[in-house]
C-alpha positions as CSV (number, residue, x, y, z in Angstrom):
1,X,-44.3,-74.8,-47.5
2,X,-46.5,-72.0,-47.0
3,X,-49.1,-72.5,-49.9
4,X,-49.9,-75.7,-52.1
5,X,-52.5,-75.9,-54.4
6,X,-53.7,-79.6,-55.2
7,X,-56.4,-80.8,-58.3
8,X,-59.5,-81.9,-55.8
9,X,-61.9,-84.3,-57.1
10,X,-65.8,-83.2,-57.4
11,X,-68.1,-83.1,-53.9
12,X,-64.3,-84.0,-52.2
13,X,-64.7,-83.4,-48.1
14,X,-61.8,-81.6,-45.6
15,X,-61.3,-85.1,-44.6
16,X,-60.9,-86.5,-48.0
17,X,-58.9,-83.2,-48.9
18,X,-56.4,-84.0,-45.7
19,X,-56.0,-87.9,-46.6
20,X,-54.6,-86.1,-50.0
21,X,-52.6,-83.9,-48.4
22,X,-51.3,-86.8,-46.2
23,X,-50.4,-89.2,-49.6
24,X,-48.0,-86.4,-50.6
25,X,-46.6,-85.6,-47.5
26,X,-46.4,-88.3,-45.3
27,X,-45.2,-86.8,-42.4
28,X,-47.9,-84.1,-42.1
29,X,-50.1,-86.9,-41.1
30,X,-49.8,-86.6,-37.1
31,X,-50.0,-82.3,-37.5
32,X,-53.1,-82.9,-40.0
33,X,-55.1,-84.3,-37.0
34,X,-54.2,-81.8,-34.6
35,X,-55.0,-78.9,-37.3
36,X,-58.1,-76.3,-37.9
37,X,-59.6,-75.5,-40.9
38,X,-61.1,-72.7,-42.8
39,X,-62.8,-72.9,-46.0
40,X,-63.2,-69.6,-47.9
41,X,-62.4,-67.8,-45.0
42,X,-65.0,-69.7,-42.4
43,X,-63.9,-71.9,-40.1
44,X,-64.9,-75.6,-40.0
45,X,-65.8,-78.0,-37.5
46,X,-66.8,-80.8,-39.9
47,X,-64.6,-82.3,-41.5
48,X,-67.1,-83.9,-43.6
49,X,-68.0,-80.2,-45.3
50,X,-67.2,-80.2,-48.7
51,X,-64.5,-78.3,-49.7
52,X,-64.0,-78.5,-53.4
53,X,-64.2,-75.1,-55.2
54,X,-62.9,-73.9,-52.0
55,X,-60.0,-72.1,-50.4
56,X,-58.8,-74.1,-47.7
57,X,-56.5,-73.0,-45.0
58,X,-54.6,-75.5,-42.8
59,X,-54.0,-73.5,-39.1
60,X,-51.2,-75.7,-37.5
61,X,-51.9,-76.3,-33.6
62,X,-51.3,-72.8,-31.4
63,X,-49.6,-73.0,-28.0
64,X,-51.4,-70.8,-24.9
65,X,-54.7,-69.3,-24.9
């Protein structure tokens, strides 16, 4: 599924965004972890940013370098 958009509540974080992510699709739970995040366009290394009444991207885990 290339594109999903999901209702987020109010002041919701990437973390809290991914744990709703994870209730409708189970078995994205293990890639979730493993994943990078960009939120309009930036990237994000806390997961604690908040991230409602933003575009979020999901980047899967890239092999080499």
């Amino acid at each position: 599924m290339p594109e999903e958009t999901i209702p987020v509540p109010d002041g919701a974080s990437v973390a809290q965004v991914t744990d709703l992510l994870t209730a409708r699709h189970p078995d994205l739970e293990k890639v979730l972890t493993r994943c990078s995040f960009l939120l309009d366009e930036v990237a994000v290394r806390d997961v604690s940013a908040p991230a409602s009444g933003a575009m979020l991207d999901v980047l899967p885990p890239f092999a080499g370098g």
